[in-house]
N, C-alpha and C positions, 0 to 999 in steps of 0.2 A: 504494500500500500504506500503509494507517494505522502509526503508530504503534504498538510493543509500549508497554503499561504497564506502569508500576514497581508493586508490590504495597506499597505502605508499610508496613502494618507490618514487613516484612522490610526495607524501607531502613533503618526505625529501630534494629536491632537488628544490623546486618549493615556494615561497614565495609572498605574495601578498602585492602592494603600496599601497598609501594611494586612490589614485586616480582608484584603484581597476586592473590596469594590472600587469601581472604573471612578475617575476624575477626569471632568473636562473645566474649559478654560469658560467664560462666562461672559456674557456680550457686555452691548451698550459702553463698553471700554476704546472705541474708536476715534470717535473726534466727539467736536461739540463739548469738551471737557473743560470751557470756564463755565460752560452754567450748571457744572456740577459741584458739589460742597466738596471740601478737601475730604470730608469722611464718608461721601459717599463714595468717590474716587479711591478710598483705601479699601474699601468693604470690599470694590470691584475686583481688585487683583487679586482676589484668594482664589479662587478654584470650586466648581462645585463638583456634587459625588451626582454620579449616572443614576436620572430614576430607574425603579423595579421594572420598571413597565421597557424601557427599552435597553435594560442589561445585557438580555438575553438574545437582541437582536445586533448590536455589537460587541458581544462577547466572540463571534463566528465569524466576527473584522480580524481578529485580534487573538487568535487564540494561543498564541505563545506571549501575550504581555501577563 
C-alpha cells in the first residue's frame, strides 16, 4: 500500500497541540488595522483550535501532522 499524501497547503496553515487537536491561524488580521484597539489586534495573533465539526474532514489533509 502507497503512501497517503500530505496536501501542503493544509500543512502550511494547519498545526498540531500537544494534546493532538489541529490549530489554524485566525482572520480579520489583514489590513484595516488602525480601526482596531491594540487589544483587539493582540487577541488576533493567537491561533484558534479546528472545530469538531470539520476535524475530521482535515485530519485526511494532513495525516502525518
Amino acid at each position: 500500500m502507497p503512501k497517503m499524501k500530505t496536501k501542503r497547503g493544509a500543512a502550511k496553515r494547519l498545526k498540531k497541540t500537544a494534546s493532538g487537536k489541529l490549530m489554524r491561524a485566525g482572520g480579520w488580521k489583514q489590513h484595516k488595522l488602525e480601526t482596531k484597539g491594540p487589544k483587539r489586534r493582540r487577541h488576533l495573533r493567537q491561533g484558534k483550535v479546528v472545530s469538531t465539526a470539520d476535524e475530521r474532514r482535515l485530519r485526511v489533509l494532513v495525516p502525518y501532522l
